[in-house]
Structures are given as C-alpha cells and as structure tokens.
C-alpha positions as CSV (number, residue, x, y, z in Angstrom):
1,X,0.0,0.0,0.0
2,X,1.6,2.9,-0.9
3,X,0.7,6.7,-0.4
4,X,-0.8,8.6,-2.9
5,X,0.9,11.5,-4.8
6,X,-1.8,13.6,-3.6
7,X,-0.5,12.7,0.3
8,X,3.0,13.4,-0.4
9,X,2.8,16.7,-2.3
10,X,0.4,17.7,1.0
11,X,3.0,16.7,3.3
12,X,5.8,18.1,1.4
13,X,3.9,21.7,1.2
14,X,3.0,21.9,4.7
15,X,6.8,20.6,5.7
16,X,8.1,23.0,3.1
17,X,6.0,25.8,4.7
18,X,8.0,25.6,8.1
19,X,11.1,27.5,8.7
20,X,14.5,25.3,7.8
21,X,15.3,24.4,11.3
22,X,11.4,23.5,12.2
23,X,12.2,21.2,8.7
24,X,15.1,19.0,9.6
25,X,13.7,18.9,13.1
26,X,10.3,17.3,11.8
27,X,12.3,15.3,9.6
28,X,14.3,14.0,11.7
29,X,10.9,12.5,13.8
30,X,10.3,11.1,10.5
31,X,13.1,9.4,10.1
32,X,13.1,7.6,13.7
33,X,9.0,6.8,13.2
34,X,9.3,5.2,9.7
35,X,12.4,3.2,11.3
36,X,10.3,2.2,14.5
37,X,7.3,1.6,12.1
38,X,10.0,-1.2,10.2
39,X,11.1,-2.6,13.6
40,X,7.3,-2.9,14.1
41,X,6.8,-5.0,10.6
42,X,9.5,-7.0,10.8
43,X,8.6,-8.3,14.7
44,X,5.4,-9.4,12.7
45,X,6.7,-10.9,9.9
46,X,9.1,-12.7,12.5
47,X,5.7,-13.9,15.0
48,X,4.0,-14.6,12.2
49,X,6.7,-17.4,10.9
50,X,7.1,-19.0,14.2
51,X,3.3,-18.9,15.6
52,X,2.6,-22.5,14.3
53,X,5.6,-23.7,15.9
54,X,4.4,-21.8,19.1
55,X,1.0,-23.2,19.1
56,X,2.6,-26.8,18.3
57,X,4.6,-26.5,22.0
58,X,1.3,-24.8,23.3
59,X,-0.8,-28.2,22.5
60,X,2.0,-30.3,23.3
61,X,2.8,-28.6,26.7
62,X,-0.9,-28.9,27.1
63,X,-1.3,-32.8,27.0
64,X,1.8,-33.3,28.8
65,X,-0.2,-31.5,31.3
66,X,-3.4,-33.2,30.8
67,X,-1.2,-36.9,31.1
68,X,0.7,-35.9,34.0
69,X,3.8,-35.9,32.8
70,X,4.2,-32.1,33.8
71,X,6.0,-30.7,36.5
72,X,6.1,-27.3,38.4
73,X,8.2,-24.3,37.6
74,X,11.0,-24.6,39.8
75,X,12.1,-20.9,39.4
76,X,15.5,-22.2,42.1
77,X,17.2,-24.4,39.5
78,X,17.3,-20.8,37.4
C-alpha cells in the first residue's frame, strides 16, 4: 500500500511551509518513526513465521499436562 501523490505533495507543502530548522527537526521525527514503524513490521513478519511452531509446544505442553507428565516451575534451578 503505498501513499498517494496527492499525500505526499500535502506533506511536502505543509513541511516546506515551516522554517528550515522546524524542517530538519520534523524530519528527523520522521526518520526515527518510519524506522520504528519497520522494527514494528519485521517483529510481525518474524511472530507470524514462528506462531505454528508456538501453538505446536502450546498443544503439546498442554497434553503433557493433561497426562501428568508435567511438573512445576521450579524458578531455584534458574
């Protein structure tokens, strides 16, 4: 999905409309949003690959449980 041309000439106007300082500054907060935004992506793409895997243990963890073959947490042997 990609922004319109109409979008990016708005955001380039009102950007361009600030004084140059105001411009790097709000640039800048660009810059370090898109790259969050990224981070944000690829964590997705990364849960999404490894969900089945995860809900594999989760139903295997689960009748270990349901068997008896489970035992407690013992947060010590950390």
């Amino acid at each position: 999905c990609y922004m319109s041309t109409m979008a990016v000439a708005t955001m380039t106007k009102m950007i361009e409309s600030l004084p140059e300082m105001l411009q790097n500054q709000v640039l800048d907060h660009l810059r370090e949003y898109l790259e969050e935004l990224q981070d944000e992506l690829e964590w997705d793409r990364q849960f999404q690959r490894t969900q089945p895997g995860l809900i594999s243990a989760a139903r295997r963890a689960k009748q270990e449980i349901a068997q008896g073959h489970a035992e407690s947490f013992d947060y010590n042997r950390l």
